[in-house]
Every structure is written in C-alpha cells, then in structure tokens.
N, C-alpha and C positions, 0 to 999 in steps of 0.2 A: 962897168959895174955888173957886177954876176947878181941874177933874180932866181931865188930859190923858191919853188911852187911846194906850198904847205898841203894845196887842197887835195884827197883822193883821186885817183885817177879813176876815168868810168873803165869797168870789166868788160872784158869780151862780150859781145850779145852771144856765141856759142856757148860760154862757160853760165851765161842766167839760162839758157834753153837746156842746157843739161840740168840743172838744179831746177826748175818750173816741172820738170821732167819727170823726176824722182819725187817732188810733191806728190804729183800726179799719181803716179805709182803706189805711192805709199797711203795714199787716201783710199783709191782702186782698192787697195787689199788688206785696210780697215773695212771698208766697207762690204765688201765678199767676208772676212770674217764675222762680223756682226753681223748678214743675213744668215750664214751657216749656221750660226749660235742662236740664231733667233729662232730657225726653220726644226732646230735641237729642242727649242724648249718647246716649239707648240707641239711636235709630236709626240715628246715626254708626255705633256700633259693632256695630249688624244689616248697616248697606250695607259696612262692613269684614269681616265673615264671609261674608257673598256675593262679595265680589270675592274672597277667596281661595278661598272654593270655585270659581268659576268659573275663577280662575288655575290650581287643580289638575288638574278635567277638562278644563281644554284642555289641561294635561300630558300629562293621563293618554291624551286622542286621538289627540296626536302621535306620544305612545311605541308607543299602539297601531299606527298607520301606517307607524311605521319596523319595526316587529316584521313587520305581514303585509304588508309591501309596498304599490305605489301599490294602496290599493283600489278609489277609483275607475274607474282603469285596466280592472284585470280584471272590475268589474262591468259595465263598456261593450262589452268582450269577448264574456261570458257573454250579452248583452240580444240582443247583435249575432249570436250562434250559435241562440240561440233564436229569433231571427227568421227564420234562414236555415231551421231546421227547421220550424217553422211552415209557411213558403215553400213547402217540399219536401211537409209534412202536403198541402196543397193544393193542391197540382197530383198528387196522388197519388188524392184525395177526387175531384176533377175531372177524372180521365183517362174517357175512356168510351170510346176507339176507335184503329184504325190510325192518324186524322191526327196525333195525340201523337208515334206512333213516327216519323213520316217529320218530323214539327218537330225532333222528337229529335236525328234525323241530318243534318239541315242544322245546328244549332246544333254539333254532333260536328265535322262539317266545314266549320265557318266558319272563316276565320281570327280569330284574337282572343279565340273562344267553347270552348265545352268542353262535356261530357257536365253533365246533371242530378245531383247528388249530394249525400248529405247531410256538411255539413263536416263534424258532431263524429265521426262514421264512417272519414270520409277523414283525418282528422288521427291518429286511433287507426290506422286501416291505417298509415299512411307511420310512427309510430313502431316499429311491429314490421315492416315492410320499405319501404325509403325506394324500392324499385325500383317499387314498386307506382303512385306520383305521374306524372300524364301530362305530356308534356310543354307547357307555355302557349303556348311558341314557334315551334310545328312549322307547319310551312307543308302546309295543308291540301287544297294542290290537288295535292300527291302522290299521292293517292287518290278514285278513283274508282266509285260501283256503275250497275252494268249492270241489274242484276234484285234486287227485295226481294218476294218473295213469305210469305205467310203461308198456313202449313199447319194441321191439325186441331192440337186441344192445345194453340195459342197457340204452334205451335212458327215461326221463318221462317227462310228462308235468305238469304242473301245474295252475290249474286254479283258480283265488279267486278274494277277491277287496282291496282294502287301501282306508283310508283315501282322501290321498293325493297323487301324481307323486311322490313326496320327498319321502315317506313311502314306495312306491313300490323300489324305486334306494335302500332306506336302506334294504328291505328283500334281493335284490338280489345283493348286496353289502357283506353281510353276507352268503349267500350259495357259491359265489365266495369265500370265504375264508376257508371257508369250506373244510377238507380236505375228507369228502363222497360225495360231488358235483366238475364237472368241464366240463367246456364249457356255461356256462350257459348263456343264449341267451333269451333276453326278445323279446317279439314274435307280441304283440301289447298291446295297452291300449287306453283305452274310457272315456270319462266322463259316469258317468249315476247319478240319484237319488231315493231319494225314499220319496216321498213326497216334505218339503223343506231340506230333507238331502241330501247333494250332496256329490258322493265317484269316486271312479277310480276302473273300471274292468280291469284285467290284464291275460293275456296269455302269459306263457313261457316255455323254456322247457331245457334241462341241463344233461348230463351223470352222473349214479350215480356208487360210488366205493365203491365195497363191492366183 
C-alpha cells in the first residue's frame, strides 16, 4: 500500500536563520530610522525656541532704543567730549612756559579760532548763562596788543586797543574761558583816535596757568 504524507514538511533551520535574520535587520533600521526622525524633530524644535528668543531680544533692543533714545548717538557724543578733555588734560600736563600763553593769544585772535577750553565746562557755563559763549564769528582784527608782560605771582598785564568797548568785553570774554588765563580783571579803558579814526585803549591784567 502506498502512504501519502499530507502533513508540511519542517524547513531547513538555515532558511528560518535567514528570515529571523532579516526580521532583525529590518527592525535595526526602523528603529535607527525613527531615532533619526525623532533626534529631527527635537532639534527643529530647539532652532524654533532660539529663533523666538532671538525674536524677543531684538524686541526687547528696540524697545529699549526707543525708550532711551538714539544710544549710539549720545555714546559718540560722550567718546567725542572725552577726547576733547583728554585734549585739554594734555596741553595742560604740557604747558611749561610763556610760549603757551602767547600761542594762546594768537589762537584767541585768529579768525576762525578761539580760546582753549574745556567743552563739558563750557556747555554747563552757557546752560546757567548763555551770555557767557564767545562769539565764533567776530572778526578778530578788532583788537590789538601793544605790551604782554609778565609780572611776579604769574600775574601779566596787557596792554592794546579795539576797535570798539564791545571788541574789548569779547577779547576778555575769551581769555576768561580760557583754560591758561584766570582772574582776569579789566583794569581801565579810554577813547582815543588817530586822526578821524576813533578806537578804545585797554589796560588789563589776569593770572596765567602754566
């Protein structure tokens, strides 16, 4: 009698370790996939919380800017006045003699030029008296000196003419501002002329800092 076997035959144990195999495999690189995707989203949404922070403090700079005004403005201001004192520290550190005072007063009487001074000084003078500001535009050949002697004490005098009274207030408006002149004391004034020219002689006299 022939027996015909219905039942499956078992598979090779090779051909189930090749297929256990490729499971494996294929779970492997789900799973590497879904940490790549996952390791995707959390840095998405770290560079999504840095860009709003970043969005906020540039809020938060601008608000500040509009609140205290251009700041860079006034820090270029400030850079700019401390250099001018600086300026002034050293030619102060550098003075050692008369030639200062007589550089002094050619710059005093140049046109264009003005007395040595320290801005943030002069801008605090002119808010509590604006009369105090010399004028930039005065024509400096109004005034003239004759004699600048220096006396014991640092004290000197100064002898010359102007123009005008107005001319003499602005030379010694400008030597008070002056930071190598102080005390300065105008000492008398005259009419006189010279022919139909008529001028003002002036005597004064002033400590000089050197």
């Amino acid at each position: 009698m022939i027996r015909i076997n219905l039942l499956p035959g078992k598979k090779p144990k090779r051909e189930e370790a090749g297929q256990k195999q490729l499971i494996f495999m294929a779970a492997g690189l789900l799973a590497g996939v879904g940490a790549i995707v996952f390791f995707h989203i959390q840095a998405a949404n770290e560079l999504d919380e840095l860009n709003r922070a970043n969005s906020l403090l540039a809020a938060d700079i601008e608000r500040l800017k509009s609140e205290l005004g251009d700041y860079d403005k006034i820090k270029a201001q400030r850079e700019e006045l401390m250099k001018q004192r600086k300026t002034i520290q050293n030619l102060e550190s550098g003075r050692t003699g008369p030639m200062f005072l007589l550089r002094e007063i050619s710059e005093i009487l140049s046109p264009g030029k003005g007395p040595t001074f320290d801005a943030v000084t002069y801008q605090e003078a002119l808010l509590r008296d604006p009369n105090v500001g010399f004028n930039p535009g005065w024509d400096t050949r109004r005034v003239w000196i004759d004699t600048f002697d220096e006396e014991a004490g640092r004290r000197v005098r100064v002898r010359g003419a102007a123009k005008s009274n107005e001319d003499v207030a602005e030379f010694l408006k400008r030597l008070n501002l002056s930071v190598f002149f102080a005390d300065v004391n105008p000492e008398s004034t005259n009419q006189a002329s010279s022919g139909t020219v008529k001028y003002v002689n002036f005597n004064m006299s002033a400590t000089v800092i050197y």
